[in-house]
Backbone as CSV, one residue per row, in Angstrom:
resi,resn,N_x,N_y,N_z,CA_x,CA_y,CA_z,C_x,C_y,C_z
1,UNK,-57.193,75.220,204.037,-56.599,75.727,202.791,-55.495,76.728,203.137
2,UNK,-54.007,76.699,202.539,-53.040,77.296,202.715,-53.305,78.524,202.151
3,UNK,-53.052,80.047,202.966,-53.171,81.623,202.408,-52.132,81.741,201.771
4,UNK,-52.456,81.583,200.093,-51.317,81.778,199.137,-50.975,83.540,198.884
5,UNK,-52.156,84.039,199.667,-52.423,85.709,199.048,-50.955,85.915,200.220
6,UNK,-50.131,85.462,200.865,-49.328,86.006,201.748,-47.937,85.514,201.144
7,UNK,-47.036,86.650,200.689,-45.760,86.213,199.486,-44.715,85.206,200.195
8,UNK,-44.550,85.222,201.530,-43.891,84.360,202.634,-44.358,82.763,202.285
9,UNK,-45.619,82.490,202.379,-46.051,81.817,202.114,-45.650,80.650,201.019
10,UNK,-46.409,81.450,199.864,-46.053,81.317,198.632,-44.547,80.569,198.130
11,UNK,-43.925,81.420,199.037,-42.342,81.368,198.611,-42.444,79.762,198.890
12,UNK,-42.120,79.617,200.090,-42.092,78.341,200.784,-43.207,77.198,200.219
13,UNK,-44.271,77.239,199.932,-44.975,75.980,198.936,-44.328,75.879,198.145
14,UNK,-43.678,77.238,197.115,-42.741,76.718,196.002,-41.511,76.436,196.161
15,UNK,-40.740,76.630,197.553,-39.729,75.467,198.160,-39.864,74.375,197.918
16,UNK,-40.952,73.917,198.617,-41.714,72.558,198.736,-41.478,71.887,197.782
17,UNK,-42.191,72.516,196.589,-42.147,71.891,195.059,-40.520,71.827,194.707
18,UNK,-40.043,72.283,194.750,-38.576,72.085,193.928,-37.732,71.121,194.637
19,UNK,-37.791,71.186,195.859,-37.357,70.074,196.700,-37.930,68.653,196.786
20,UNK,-39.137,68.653,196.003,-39.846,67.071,196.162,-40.392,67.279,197.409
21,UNK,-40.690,67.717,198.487,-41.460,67.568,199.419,-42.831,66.822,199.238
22,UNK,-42.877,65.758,200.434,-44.393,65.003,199.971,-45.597,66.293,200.481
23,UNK,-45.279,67.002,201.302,-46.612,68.085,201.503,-47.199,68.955,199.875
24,UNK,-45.738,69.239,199.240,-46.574,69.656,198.178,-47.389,69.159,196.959
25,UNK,-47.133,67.718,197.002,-47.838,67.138,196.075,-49.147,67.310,196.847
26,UNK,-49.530,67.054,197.865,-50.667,66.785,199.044,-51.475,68.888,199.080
27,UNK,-50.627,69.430,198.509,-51.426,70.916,198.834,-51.760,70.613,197.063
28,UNK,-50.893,70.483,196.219,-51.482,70.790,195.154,-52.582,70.300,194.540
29,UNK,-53.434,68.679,195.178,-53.993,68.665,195.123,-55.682,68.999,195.332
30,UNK,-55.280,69.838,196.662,-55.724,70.393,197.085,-56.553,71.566,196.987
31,UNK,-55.278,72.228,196.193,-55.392,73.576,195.559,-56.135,73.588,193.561
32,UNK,-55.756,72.175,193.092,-56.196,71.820,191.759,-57.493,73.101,191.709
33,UNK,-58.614,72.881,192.013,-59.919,73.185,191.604,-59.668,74.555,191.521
34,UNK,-58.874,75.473,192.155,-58.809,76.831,191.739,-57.729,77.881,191.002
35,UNK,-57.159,76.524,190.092,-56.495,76.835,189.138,-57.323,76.681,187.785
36,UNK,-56.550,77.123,186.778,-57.025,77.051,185.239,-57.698,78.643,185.106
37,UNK,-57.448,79.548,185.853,-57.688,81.241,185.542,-56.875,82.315,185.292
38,UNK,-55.660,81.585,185.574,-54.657,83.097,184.840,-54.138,82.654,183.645
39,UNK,-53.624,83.680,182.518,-53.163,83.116,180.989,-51.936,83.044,181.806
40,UNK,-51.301,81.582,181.359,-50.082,80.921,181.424,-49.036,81.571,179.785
41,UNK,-48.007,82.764,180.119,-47.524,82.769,179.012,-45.933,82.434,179.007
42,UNK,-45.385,82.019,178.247,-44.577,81.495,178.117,-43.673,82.434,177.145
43,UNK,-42.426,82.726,177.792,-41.689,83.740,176.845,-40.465,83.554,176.515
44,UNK,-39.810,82.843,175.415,-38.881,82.037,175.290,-38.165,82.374,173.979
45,UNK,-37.014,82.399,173.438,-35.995,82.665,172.486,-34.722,82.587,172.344
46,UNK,-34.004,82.980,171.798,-32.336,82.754,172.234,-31.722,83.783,173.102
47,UNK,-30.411,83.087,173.663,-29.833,84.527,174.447,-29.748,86.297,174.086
48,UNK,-29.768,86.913,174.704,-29.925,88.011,174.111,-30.732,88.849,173.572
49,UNK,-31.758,87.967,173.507,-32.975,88.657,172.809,-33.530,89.567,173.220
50,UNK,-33.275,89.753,174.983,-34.163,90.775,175.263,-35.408,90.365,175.845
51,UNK,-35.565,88.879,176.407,-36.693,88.448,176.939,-37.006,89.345,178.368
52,UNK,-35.709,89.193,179.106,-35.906,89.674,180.617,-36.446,91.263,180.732
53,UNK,-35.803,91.908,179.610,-36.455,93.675,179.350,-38.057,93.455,178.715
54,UNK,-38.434,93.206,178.115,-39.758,92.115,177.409,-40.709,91.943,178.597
55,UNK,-40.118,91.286,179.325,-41.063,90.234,180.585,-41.459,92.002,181.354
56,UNK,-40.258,92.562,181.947,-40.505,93.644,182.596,-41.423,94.364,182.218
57,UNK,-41.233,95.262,180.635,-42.144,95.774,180.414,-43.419,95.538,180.282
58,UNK,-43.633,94.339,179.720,-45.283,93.506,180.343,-45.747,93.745,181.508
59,UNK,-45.125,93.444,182.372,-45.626,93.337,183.975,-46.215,95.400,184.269
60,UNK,-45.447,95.842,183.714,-45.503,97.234,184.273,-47.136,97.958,183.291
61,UNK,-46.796,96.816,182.054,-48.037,97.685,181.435,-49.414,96.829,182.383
62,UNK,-49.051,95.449,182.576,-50.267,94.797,182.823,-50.688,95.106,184.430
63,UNK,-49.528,95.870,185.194,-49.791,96.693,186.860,-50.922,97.649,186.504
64,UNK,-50.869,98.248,185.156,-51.340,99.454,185.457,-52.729,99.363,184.576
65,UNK,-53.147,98.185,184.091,-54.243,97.901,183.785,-54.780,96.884,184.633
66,UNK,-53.926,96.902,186.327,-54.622,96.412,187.396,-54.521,95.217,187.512
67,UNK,-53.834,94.129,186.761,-53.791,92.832,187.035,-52.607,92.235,187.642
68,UNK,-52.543,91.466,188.245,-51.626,90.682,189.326,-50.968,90.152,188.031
69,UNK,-49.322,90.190,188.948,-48.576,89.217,187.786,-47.554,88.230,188.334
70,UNK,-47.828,86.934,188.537,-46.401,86.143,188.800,-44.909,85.769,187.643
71,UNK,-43.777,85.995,187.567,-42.843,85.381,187.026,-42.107,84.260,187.518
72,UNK,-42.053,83.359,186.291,-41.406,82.138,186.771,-40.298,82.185,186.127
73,UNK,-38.836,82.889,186.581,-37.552,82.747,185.656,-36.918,81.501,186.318
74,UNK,-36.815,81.084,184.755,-36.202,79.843,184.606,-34.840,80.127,184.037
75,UNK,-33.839,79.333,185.725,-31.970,79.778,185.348,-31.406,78.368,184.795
76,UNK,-30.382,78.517,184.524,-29.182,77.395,184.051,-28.736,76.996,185.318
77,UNK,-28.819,77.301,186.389,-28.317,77.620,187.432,-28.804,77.559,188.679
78,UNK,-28.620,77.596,189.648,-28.853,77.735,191.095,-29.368,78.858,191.675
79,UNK,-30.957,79.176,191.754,-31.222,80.605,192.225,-30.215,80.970,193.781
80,UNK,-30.129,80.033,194.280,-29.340,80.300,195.631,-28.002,80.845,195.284
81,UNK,-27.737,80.611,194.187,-25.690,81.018,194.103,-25.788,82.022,192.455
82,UNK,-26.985,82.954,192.475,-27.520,84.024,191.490,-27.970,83.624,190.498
83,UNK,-27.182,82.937,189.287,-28.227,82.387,188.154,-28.228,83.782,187.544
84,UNK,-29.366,83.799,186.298,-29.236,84.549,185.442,-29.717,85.881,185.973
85,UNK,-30.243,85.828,187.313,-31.053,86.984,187.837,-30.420,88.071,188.337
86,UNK,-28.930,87.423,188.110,-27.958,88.871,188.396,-27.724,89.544,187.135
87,UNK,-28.404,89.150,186.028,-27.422,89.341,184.768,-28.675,90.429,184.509
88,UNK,-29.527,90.195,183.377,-30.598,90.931,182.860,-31.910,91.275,183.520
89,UNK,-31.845,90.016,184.196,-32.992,90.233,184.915,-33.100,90.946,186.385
90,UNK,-31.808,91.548,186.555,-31.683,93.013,187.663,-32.496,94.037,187.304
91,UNK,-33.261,93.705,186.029,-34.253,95.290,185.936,-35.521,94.828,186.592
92,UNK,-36.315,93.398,186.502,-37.165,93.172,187.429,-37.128,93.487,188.563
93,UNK,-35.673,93.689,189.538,-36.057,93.848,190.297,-36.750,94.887,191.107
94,UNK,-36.976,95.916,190.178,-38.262,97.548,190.602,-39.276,97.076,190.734
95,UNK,-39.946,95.639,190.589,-41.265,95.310,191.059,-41.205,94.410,192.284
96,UNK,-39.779,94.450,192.676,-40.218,93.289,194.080,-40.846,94.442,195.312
97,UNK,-41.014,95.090,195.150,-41.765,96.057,196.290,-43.288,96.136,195.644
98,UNK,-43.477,95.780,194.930,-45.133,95.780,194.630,-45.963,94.439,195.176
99,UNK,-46.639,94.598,195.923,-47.217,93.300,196.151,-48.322,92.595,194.961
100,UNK,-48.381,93.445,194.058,-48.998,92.503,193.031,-48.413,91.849,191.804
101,UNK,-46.989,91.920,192.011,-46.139,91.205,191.240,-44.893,90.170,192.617
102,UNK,-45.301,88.801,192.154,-44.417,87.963,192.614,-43.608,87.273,191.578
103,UNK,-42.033,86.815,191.775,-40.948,87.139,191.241,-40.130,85.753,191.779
104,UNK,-40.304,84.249,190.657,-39.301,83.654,191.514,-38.570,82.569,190.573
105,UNK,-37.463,82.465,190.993,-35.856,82.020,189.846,-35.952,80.960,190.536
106,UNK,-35.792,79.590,189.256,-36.259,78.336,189.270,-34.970,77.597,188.395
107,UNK,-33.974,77.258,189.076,-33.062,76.253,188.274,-33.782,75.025,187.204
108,UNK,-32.728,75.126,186.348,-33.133,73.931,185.491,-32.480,72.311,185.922
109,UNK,-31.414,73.232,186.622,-30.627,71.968,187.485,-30.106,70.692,185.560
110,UNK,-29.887,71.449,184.958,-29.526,70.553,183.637,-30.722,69.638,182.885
111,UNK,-32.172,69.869,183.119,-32.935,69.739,182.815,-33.323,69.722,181.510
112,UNK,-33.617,69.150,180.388,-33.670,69.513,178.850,-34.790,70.385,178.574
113,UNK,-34.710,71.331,177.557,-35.435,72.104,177.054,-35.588,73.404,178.030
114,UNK,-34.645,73.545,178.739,-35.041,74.750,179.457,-35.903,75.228,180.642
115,UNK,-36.798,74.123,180.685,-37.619,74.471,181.636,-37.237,73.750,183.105
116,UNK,-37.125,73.610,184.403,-36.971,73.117,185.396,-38.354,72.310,185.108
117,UNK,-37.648,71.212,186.158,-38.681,70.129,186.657,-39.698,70.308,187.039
118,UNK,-39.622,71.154,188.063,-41.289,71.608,189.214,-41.551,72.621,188.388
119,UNK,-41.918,73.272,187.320,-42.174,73.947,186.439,-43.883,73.931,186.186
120,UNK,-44.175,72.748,185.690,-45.351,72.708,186.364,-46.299,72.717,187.448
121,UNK,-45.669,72.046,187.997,-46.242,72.381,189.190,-45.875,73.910,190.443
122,UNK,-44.892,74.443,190.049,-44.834,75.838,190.394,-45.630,76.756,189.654
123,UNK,-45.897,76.369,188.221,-47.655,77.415,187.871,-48.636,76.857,188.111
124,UNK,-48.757,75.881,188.699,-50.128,75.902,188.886,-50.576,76.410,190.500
125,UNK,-49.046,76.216,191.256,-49.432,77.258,192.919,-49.520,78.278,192.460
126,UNK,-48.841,78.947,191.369,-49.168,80.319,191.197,-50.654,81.008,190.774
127,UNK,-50.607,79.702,189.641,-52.336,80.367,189.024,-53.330,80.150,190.422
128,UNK,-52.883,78.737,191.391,-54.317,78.944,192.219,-54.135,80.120,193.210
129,UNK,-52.768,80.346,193.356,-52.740,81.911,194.044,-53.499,83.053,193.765
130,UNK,-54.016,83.051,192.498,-55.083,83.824,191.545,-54.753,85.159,190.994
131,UNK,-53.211,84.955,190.564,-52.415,85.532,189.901,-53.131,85.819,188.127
132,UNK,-53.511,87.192,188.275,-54.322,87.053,186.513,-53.372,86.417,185.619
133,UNK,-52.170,86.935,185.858,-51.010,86.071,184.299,-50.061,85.845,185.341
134,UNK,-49.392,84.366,184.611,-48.070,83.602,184.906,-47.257,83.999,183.872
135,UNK,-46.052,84.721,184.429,-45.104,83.945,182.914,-43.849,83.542,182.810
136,UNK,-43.588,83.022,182.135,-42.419,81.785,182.299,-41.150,82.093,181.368
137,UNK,-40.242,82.680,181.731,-39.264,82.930,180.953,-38.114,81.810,181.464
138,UNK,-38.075,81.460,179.838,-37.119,80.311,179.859,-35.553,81.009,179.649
139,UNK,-34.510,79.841,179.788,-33.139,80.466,179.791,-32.669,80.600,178.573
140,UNK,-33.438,80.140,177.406,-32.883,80.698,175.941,-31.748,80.180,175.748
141,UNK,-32.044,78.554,175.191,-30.770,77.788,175.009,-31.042,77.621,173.181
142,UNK,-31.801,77.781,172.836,-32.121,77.419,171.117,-32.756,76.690,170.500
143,UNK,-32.950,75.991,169.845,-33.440,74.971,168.996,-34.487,74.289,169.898
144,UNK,-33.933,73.693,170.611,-34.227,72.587,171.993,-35.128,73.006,172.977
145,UNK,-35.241,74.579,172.999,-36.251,74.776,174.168,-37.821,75.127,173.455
146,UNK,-38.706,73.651,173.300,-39.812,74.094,173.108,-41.000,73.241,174.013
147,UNK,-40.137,72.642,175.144,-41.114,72.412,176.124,-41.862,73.367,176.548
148,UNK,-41.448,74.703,176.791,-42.631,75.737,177.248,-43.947,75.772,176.813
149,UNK,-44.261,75.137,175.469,-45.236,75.173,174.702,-46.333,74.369,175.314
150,UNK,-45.419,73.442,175.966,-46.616,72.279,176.394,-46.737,72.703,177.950
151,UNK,-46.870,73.803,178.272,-46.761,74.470,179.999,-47.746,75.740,179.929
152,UNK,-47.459,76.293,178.875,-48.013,77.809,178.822,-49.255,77.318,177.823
153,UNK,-50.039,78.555,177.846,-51.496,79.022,177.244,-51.301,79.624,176.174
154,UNK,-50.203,80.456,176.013,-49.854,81.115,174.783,-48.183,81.636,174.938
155,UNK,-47.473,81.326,173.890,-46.141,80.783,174.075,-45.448,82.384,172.976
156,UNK,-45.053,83.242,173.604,-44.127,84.285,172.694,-42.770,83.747,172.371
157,UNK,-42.437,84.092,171.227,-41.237,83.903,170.731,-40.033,85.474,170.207
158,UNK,-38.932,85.555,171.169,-38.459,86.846,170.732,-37.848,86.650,170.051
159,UNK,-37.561,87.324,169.341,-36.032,87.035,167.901,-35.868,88.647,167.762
160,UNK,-34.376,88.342,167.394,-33.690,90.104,167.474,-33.484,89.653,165.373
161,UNK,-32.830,91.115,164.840,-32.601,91.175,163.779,-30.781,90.620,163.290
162,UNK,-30.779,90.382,162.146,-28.961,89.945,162.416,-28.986,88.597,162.508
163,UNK,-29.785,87.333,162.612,-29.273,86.230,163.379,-28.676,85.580,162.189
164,UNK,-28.598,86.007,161.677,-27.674,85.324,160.443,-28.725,84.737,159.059
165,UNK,-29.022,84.028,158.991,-29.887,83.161,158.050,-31.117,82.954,158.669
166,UNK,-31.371,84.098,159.261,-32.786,84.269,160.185,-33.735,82.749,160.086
167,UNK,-34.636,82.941,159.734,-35.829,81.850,160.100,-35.226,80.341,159.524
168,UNK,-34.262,80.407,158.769,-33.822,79.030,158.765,-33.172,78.700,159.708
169,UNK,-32.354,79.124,160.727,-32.109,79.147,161.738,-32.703,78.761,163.003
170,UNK,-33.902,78.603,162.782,-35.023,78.651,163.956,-35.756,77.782,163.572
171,UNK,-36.386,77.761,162.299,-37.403,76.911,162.371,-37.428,75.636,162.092
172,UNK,-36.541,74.558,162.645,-36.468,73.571,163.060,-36.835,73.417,164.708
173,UNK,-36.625,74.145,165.135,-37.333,74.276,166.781,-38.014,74.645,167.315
174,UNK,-37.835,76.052,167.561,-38.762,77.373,168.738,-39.670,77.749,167.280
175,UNK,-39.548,77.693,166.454,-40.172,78.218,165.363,-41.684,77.836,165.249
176,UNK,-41.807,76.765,165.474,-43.157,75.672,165.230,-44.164,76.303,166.648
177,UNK,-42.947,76.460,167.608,-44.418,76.837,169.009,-45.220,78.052,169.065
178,UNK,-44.593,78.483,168.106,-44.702,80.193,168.489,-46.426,80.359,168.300
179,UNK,-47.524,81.200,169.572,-48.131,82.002,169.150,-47.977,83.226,168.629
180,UNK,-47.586,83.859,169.166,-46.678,84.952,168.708,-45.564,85.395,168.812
181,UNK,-45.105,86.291,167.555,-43.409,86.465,167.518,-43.442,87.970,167.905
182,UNK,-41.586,88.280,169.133,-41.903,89.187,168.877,-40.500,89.476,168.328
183,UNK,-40.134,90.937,167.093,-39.247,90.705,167.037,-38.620,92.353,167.866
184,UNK,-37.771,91.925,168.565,-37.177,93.066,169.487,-35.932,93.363,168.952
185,UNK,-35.556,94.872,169.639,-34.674,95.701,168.900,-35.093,96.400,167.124
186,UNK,-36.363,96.415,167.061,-36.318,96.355,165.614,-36.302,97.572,165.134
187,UNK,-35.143,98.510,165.601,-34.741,99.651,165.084,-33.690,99.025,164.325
188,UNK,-32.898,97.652,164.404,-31.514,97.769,163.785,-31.751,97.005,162.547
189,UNK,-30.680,97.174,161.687,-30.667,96.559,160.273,-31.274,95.136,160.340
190,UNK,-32.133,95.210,159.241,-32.841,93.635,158.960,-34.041,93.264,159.800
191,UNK,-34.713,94.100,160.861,-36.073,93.892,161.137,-36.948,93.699,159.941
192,UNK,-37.076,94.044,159.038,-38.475,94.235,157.839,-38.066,92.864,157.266
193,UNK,-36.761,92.163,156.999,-36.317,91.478,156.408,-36.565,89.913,157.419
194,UNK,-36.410,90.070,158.521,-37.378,88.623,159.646,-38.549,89.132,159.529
195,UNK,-39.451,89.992,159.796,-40.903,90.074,159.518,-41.319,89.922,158.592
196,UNK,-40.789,89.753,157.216,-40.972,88.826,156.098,-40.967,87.714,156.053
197,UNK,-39.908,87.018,156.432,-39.756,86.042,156.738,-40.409,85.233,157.363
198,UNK,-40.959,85.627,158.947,-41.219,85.124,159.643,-43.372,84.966,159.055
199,UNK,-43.335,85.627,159.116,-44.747,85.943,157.988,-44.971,84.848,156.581
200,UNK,-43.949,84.514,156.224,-44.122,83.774,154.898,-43.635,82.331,155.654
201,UNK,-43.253,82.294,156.775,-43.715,80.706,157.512,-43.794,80.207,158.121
202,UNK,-44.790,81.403,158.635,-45.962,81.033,160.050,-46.782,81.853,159.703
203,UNK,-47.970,81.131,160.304,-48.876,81.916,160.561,-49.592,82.978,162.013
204,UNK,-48.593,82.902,163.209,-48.467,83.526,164.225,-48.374,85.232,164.046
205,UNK,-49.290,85.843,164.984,-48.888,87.266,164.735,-48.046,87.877,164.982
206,UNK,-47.153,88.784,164.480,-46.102,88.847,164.134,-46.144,90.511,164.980
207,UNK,-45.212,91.357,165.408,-44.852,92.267,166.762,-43.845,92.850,166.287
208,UNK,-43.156,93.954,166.323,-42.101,94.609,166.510,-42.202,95.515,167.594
209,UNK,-40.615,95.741,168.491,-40.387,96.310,169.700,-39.218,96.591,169.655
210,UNK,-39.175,97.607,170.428,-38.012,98.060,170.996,-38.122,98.232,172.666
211,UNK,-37.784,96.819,173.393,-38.145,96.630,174.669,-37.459,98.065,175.980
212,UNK,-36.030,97.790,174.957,-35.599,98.922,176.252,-36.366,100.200,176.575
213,UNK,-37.229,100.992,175.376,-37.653,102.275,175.319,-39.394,101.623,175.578
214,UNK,-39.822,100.513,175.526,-41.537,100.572,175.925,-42.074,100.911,174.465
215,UNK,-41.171,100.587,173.245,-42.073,100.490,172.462,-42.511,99.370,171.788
216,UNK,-43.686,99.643,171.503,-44.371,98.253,170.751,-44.864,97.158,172.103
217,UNK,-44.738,97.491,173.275,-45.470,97.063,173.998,-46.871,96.427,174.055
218,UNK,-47.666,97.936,173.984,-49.261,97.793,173.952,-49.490,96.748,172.694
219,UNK,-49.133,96.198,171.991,-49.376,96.159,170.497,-48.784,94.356,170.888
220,UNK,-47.729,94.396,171.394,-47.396,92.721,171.953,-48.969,92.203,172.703
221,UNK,-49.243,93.046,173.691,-50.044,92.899,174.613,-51.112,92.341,174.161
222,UNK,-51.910,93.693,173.034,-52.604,92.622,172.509,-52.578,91.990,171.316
223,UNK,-51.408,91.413,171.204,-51.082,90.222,169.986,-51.150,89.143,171.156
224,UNK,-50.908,88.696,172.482,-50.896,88.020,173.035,-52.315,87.543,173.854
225,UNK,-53.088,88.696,174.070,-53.978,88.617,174.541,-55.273,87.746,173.104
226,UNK,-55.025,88.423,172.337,-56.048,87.490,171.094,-55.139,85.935,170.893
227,UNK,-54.247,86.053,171.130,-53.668,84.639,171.087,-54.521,83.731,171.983
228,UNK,-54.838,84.306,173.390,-55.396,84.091,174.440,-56.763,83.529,174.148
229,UNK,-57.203,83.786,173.404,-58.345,84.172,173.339,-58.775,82.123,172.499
230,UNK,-58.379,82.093,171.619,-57.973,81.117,170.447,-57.563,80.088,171.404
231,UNK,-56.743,80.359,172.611,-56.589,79.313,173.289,-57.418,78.531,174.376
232,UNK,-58.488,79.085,174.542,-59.135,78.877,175.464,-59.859,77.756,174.546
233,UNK,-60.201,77.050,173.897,-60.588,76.183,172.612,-60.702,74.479,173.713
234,UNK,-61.075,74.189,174.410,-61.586,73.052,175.078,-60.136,71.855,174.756
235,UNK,-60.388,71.721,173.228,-59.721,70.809,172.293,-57.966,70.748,172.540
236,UNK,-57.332,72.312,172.815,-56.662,73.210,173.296,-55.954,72.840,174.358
237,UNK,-57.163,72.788,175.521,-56.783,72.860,176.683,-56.004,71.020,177.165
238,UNK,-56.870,70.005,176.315,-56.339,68.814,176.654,-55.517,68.780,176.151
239,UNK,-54.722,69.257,174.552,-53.742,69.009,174.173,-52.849,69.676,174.990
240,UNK,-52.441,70.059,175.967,-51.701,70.566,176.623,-51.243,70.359,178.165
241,UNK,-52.591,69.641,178.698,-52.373,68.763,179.677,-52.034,67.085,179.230
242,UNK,-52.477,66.629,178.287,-51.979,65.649,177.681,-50.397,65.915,177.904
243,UNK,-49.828,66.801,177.024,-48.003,66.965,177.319,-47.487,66.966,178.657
244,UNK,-48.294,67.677,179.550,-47.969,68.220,180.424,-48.072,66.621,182.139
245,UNK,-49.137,65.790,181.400,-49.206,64.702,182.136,-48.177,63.525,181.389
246,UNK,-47.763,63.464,180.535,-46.672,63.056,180.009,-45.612,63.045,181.029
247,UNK,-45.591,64.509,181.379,-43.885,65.088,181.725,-44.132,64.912,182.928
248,UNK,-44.836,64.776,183.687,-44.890,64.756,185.109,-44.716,62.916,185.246
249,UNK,-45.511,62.258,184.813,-45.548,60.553,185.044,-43.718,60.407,184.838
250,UNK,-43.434,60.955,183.583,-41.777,60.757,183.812,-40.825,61.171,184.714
251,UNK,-41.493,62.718,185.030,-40.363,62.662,186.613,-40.218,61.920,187.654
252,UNK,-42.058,61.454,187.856,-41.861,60.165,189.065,-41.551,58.870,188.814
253,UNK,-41.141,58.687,187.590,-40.826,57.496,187.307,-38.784,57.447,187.290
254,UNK,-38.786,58.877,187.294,-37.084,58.722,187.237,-37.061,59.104,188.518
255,UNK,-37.772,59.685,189.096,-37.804,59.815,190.869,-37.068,58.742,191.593
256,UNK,-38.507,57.421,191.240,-38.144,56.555,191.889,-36.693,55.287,191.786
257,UNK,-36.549,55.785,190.898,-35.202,54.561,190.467,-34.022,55.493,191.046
258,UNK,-32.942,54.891,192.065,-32.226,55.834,192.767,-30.989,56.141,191.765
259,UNK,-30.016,57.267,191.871,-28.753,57.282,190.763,-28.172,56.308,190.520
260,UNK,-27.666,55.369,191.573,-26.731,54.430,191.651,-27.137,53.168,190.293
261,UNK,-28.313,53.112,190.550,-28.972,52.514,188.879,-28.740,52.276,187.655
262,UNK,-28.757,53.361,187.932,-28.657,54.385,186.157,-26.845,53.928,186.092
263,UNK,-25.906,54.234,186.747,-24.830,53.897,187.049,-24.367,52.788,186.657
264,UNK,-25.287,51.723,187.310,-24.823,49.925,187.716,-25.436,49.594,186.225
265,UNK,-26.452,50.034,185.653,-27.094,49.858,184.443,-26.108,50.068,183.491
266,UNK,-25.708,51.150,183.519,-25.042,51.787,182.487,-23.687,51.238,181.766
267,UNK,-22.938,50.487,183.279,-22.070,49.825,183.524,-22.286,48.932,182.672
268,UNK,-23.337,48.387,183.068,-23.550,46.534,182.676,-23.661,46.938,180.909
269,UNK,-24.764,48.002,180.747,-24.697,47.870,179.287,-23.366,48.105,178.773
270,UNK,-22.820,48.853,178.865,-21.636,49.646,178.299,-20.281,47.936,178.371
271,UNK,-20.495,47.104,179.318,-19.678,46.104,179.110,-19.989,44.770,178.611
272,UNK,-21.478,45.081,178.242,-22.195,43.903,176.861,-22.644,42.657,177.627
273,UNK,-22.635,43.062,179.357,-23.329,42.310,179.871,-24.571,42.358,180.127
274,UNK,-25.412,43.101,179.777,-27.172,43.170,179.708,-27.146,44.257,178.100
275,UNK,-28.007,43.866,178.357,-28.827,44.918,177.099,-30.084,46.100,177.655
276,UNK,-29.843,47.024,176.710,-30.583,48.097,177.678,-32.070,48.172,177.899
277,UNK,-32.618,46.897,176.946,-34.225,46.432,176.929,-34.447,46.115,178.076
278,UNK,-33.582,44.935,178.731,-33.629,44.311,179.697,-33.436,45.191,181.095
279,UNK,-32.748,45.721,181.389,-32.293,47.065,182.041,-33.481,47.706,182.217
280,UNK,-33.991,48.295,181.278,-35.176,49.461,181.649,-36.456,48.485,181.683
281,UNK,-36.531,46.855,181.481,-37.986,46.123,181.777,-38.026,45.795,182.718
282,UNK,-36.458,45.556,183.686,-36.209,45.377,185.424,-36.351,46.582,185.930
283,UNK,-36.197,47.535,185.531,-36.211,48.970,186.525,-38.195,49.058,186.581
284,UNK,-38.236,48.570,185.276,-40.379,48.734,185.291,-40.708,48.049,186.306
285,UNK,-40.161,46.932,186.013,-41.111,45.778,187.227,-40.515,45.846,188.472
286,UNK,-39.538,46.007,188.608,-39.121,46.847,190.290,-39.692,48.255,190.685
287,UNK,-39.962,48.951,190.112,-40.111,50.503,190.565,-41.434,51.164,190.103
């Protein structure tokens, strides 16, 4: 069994994973049986919101009530050539000297909904690392990012005040996943006016913060933690690996069909010489 308790380590299995390496499919199975123990949370909203100040202050309250914390930031981008981790998320970096917080930026590589590919399978090395909480901050593209829902245990939603036509705005998308909302900045005009809102349509518990100053923290914490609680529900847990085995059978299925394919396919349809039924029933029975 690979020593995940060593951050060197760690790093490099979750190389593994993002690169397709055949060893990490071969550890993660490995590792399966001592996952399913840290809350998987998922912290997702539009730009700006204030997720990356959010995520921080979590980690610092949940250090000091002693629990291990992994982050999974999820960039638009290339952690190797900075990504969003130069931008907001430079305040995380006061916990990379703690060894009970590990810290690691995960391209989406153009991925839909925000989340990178090995996404799953980078929390679940983390949870069997035996990390008490995972959490997954997505890159906050809008509407579109509500894959997190089907990854995480309990899924926060930030929203600032101002967004214009507030919850109509949203709730065609991120709106529906939410366990809980939080709404940040809510010193400025029109907080009371989304917590109305957001209250009259959902039923998720509802948060106000002001992330930069640590307030409304404790009070997220445990709005998230009773979320937690509700999720642990058996019924719960399959609906979520159900999604989650969905999304994985499709990566190896676009794995295996090489680019040039998709290309020569695309070709043929686009010049009315195949049809795209036919196309994707030859790529089945070949691949």
């Amino acid at each position: 069994m690979v020593d995940l308790s060593d951050a060197r380590t760690l790093a490099r299995a979750a190389t593994w994973i993002e690169a397709r390496r055949p060893e990490a499919e071969t550890l993660l199975k490995e590792l399966f049986p001592k996952t399913g123990h840290a809350l998987i949370l998922g912290i997702t909203g539009p730009p700006g919101a204030g997720k990356s100040t959010l995520v921080n202050q979590l980690t610092a309250k949940l250090r000091e009530q002693k629990k291990t914390v992994a982050i999974l930031a999820v960039d638009p981008t290339s952690p190797y050539s900075g990504g969003a981790i130069l931008g907001d998320r430079i305040r995380m970096l006061q916990h990379h000297a703690d060894p009970g917080v590990f810290i690691r930026s995960m391209a989406t590589r153009g991925w839909l909904g925000g989340l990178a590919r090995a996404a799953t399978e980078t929390t679940l090395l983390l949870d069997a690392a035996g990390f008490d909480v995972v959490m997954i901050e997505t890159v906050g593209v809008g509407q579109d990012e509500v894959e997190v829902a089907r990854l995480a245990g309990v899924t926060a939603v930030v929203l600032v005040p101002g967004m214009g036509d507030d919850v109509q705005a949203i709730k065609a998308g991120i709106m529906e996943i939410a366990d809980v909302f939080v709404i940040n900045k809510a010193d400025q005009p029109g907080a009371d006016k989304l917590e109305n809102d957001l209250k009259a349509w959902h039923r998720a518990k509802v948060v106000k913060t002001i992330a930069t100053d640590g307030i409304g923290i404790d009070e997220t914490l445990a709005a998230i933690q009773e979320a937690q609680a509700k999720a642990k529900d058996p019924a719960r847990a399959a609906q979520i690996w159900t999604g989650r085995l969905r999304e994985m059978l499709r990566d190896r299925l676009l794995d295996r069909i090489p680019a040039e394919e998709f290309v020569a396919g695309g070709k043929a349809v686009a010049e009315r010489r195949q049809d795209p039924y036919s196309v994707i029933h030859d790529w089945l029975d070949r691949y």
